[in-house]
N, C-alpha and C positions, 0 to 999 in steps of 0.2 A: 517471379517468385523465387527462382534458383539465389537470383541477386541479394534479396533478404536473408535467406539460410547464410549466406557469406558470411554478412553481418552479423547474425546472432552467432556462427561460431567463433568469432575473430572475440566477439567479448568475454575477457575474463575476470577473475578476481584474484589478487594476490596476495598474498599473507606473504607478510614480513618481521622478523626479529634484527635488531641492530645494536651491535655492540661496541664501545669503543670510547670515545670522546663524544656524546650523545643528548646528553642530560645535563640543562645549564646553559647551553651554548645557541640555543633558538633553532635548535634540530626541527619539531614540531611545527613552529612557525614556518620554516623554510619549507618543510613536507606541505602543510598546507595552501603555500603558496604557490607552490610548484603544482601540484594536484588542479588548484584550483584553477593555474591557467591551461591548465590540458585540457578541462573538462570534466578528471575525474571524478568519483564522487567516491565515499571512505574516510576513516577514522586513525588516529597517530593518539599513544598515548605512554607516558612512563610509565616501566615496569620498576618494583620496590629493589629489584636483582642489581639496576643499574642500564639497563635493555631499554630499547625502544620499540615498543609496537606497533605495527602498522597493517590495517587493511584498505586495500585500495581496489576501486572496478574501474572499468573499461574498457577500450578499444587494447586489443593487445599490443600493436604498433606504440599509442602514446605508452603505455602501463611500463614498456621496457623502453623507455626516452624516459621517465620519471624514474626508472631506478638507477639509471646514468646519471641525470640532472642533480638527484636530491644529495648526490655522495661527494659533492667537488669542492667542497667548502667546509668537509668535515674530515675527523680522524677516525673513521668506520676500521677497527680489530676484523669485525666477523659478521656478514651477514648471511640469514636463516632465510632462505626462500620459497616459498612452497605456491604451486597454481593449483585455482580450483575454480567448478565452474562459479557463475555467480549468483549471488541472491537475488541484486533487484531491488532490495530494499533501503537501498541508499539512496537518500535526494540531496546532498552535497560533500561537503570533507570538512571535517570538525576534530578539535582539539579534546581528548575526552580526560578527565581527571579522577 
């Protein structure tokens, strides 16, 4: 029983903002494919500002290996990070418009 509690606290959701060279470049793409072979489940979408938005869940382990991964191929200015618990209500990672 103790072994489950681990698990559900180890999962998070993370809200992201990304500014920079972002938009145009297959940022989205690349977030979702990153996402998608970790497991995670969550949403990437332009913002009208210029920004990228991004919510992403799960394991906190993969979720900070995904905001390593998604940054190495782009010119990220400034990223906005923010943890919180999760909803739940994700069943995979989508591009949103």
């Amino acid at each position: 029983m103790v072994q489950g509690y681990i698990l559900i606290m180890s999962y998070k959701q993370l809200h992201v903002f990304y500014s920079g060279s972002v938009q145009g470049v297959g940022f989205r793409y690349t977030a979702r494919r990153i996402a998608s072979d970790l497991g995670l489940t969550g949403w990437v979408r332009n913002l009208g500002d210029g920004r990228v938005e991004m919510v992403c869940e799960g394991e906190e382990k993969k979720l900070q290996r995904f905001l390593d991964d998604v940054i190495v191929d782009f010119h990220i200015k400034d990223t906005q990070i923010s943890w919180q618990e999760p909803t739940q209500e994700l069943n995979s990672f989508e591009i949103r418009f």
